[in-house]
C-alpha positions as CSV (number, residue, x, y, z in Angstrom):
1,X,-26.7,90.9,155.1
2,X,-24.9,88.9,157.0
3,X,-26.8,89.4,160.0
4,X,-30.3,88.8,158.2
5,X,-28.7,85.8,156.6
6,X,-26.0,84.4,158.0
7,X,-25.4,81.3,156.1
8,X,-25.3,83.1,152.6
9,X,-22.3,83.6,150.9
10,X,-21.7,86.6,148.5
11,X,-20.6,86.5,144.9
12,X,-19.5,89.9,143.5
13,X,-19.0,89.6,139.8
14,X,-18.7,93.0,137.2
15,X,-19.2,93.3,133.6
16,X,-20.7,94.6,130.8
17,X,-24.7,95.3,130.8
18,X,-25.7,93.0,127.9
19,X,-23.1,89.9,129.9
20,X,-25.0,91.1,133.2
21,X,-28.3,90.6,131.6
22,X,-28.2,87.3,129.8
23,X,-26.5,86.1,133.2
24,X,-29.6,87.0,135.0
25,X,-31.5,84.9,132.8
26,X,-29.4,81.7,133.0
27,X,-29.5,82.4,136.7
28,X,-26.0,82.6,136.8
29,X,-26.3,85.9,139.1
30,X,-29.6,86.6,141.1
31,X,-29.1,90.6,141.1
32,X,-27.9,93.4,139.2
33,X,-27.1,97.0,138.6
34,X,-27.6,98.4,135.0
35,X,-28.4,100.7,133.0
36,X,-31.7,100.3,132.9
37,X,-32.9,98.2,130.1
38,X,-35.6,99.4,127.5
39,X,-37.5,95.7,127.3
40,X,-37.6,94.5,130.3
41,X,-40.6,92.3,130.3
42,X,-38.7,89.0,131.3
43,X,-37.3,90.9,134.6
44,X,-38.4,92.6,137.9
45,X,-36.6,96.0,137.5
46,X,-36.5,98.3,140.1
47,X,-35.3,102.1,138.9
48,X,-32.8,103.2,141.4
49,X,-31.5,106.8,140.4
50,X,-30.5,108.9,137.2
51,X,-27.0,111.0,136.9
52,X,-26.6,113.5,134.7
53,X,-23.3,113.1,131.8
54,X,-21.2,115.3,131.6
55,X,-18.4,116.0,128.9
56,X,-15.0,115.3,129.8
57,X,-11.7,116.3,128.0
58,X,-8.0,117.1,128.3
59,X,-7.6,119.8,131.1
60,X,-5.7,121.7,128.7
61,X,-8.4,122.4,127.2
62,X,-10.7,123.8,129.9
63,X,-10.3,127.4,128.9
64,X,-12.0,126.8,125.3
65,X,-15.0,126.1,126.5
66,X,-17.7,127.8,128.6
67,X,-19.1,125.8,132.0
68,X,-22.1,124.6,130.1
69,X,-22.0,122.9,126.8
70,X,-24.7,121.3,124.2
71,X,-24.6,118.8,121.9
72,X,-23.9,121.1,119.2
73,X,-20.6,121.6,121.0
74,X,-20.2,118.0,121.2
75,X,-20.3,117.7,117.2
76,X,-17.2,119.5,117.0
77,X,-15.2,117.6,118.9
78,X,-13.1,114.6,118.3
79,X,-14.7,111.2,120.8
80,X,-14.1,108.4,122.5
81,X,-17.0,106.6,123.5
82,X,-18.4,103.1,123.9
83,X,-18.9,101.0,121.4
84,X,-22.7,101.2,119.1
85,X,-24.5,98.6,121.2
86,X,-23.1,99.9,124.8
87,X,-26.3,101.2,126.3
88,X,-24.0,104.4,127.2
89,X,-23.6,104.9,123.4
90,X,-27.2,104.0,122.6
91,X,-28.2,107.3,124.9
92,X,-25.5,109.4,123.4
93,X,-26.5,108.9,120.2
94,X,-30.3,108.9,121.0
95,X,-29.3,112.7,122.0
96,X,-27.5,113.5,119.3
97,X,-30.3,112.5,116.5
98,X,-33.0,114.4,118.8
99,X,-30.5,117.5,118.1
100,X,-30.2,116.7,114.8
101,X,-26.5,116.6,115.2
102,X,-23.5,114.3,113.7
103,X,-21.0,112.7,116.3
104,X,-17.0,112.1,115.5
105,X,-16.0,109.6,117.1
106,X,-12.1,108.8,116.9
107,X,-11.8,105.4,119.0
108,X,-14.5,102.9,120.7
109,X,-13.9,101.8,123.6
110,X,-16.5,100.0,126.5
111,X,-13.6,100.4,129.4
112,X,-14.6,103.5,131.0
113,X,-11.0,103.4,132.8
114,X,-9.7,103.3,129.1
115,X,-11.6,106.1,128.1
116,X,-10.4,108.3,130.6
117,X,-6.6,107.4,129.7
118,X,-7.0,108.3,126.3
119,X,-8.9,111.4,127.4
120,X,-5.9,112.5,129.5
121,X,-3.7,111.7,126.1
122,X,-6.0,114.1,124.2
123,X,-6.8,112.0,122.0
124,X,-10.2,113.0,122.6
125,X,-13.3,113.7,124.6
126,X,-15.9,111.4,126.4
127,X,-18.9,111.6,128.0
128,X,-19.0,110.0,131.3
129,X,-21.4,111.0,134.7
130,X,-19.3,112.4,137.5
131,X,-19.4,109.5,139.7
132,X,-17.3,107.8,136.6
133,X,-14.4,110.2,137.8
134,X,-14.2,109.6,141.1
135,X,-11.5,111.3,143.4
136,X,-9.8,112.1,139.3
137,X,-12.8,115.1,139.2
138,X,-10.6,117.2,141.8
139,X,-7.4,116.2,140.8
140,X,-6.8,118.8,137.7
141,X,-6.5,116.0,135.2
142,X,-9.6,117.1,133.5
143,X,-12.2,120.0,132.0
144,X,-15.5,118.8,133.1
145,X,-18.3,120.0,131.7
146,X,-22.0,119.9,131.9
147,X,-24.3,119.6,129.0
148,X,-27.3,121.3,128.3
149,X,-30.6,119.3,127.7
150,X,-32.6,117.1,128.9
151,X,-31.7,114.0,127.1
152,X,-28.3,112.9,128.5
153,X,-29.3,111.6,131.8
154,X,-28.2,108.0,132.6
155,X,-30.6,106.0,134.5
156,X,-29.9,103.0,137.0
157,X,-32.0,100.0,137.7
158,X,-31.6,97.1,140.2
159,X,-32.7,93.9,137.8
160,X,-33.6,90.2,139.2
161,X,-35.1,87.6,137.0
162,X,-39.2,86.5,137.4
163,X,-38.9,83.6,139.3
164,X,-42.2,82.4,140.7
165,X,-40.5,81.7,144.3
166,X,-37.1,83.8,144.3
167,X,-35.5,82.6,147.5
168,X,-35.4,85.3,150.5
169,X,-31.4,86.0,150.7
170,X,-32.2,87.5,147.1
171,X,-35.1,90.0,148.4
172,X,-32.7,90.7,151.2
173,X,-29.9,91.5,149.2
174,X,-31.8,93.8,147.2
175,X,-33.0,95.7,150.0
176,X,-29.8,96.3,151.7
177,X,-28.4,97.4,148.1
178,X,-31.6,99.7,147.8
179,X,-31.5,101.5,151.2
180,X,-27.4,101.8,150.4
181,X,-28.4,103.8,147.5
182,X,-30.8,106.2,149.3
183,X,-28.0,107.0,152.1
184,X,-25.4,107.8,149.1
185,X,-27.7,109.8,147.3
186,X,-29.1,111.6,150.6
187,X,-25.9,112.2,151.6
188,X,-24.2,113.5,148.2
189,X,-21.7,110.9,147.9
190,X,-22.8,110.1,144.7
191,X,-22.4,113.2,142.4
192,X,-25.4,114.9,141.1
193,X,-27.4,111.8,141.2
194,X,-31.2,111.7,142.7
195,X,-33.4,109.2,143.0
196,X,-36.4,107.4,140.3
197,X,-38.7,105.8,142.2
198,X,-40.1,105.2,145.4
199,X,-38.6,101.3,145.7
200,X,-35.7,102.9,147.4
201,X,-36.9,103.4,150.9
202,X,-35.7,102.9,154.1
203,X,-38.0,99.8,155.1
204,X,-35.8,97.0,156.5
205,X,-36.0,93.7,154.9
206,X,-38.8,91.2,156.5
207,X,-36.9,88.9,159.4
């Protein structure tokens, strides 16, 4: 980036999807990574990759359990999840109904960091994809466990508002972020995920 365009300083701002969004369309961001958003007809969205979710809980509890798990499983257990409106939510509870199952869950809570906190306290199980662990998947803290079906796959999407001329550092930005993405996923740094779409390639952005 800084080589394609040198005079362009970067911003790096984090929150929630539906903040990341309406930010995009006040043009208070140029680009961003979410989950990728069921109507998005006011945006250029660019599918990046999908990870599967996995069921997390106390490691205590890893022997009461086999290695792979379904959503039936999931209705028997006490859960900490997002909030309703959390897009991460939206798709657990999207799978849930298509199993025809009920969900218990004991605290909300969008902080994904929080989640896991209250996890380790066993006050309940989540549902997060590996990556959300981190170097935490290897350090005994926690039963991991994958769930069966096809539904429970989280899927990413690079997002930049329609502009009719959106100025180059943006398109330049987004390339480097898309060709990043490849290289993790190529090289397994990013757990179980694979790539969507052919939009993350290689190419180098136009000089």
């Amino acid at each position: 980036m800084r080589e394609s365009c040198p005079r362009v300083a970067l911003r790096v701002v984090s929150g929630g999807g539906g903040y990341l969004l309406k930010w995009l369309e006040t043009q208070e961001i140029d680009l961003a990574v979410v989950y990728e958003p069921s109507s998005p007809s006011h945006l250029d969205i660019r599918p990046l990759l999908g990870e599967p979710l996995h069921l997390i809980g106390p490691a205590a509890e890893a022997a009461a359990l086999p290695a792979r798990v379904t959503m039936a499983t999931l209705a028997n257990l006490p859960l900490v999840l997002p909030s309703p409106q959390h897009a991460l939510r939206l798709l657990i509870d999207r799978a849930a109904a298509a199993a025809g199952v009920a969900l218990t869950v004991v605290v909300e809570a969008d902080s994904m960091e929080v989640q896991k906190e209250l996890v380790y306290a066993a006050i309940g199980w989540t549902v997060l994809p590996a990556a959300g662990l981190g170097h935490e998947a290897d350090s005994g803290r926690f039963c991991i466990r994958e769930i069966a079906g096809p539904h429970l796959m989280r899927r990413l999407a690079l997002a930049l508002p329609l502009r009719p001329k959106r100025p180059r550092s943006v398109d330049v930005a987004a390339e480097i972020l898309l060709r990043e993405v490849r290289v993790l996923v190529d090289d397994k740094q990013w757990p179980g995920a694979r790539l969507l779409s052919s939009s993350v390639s290689n190419r180098r952005p136009s000089p």
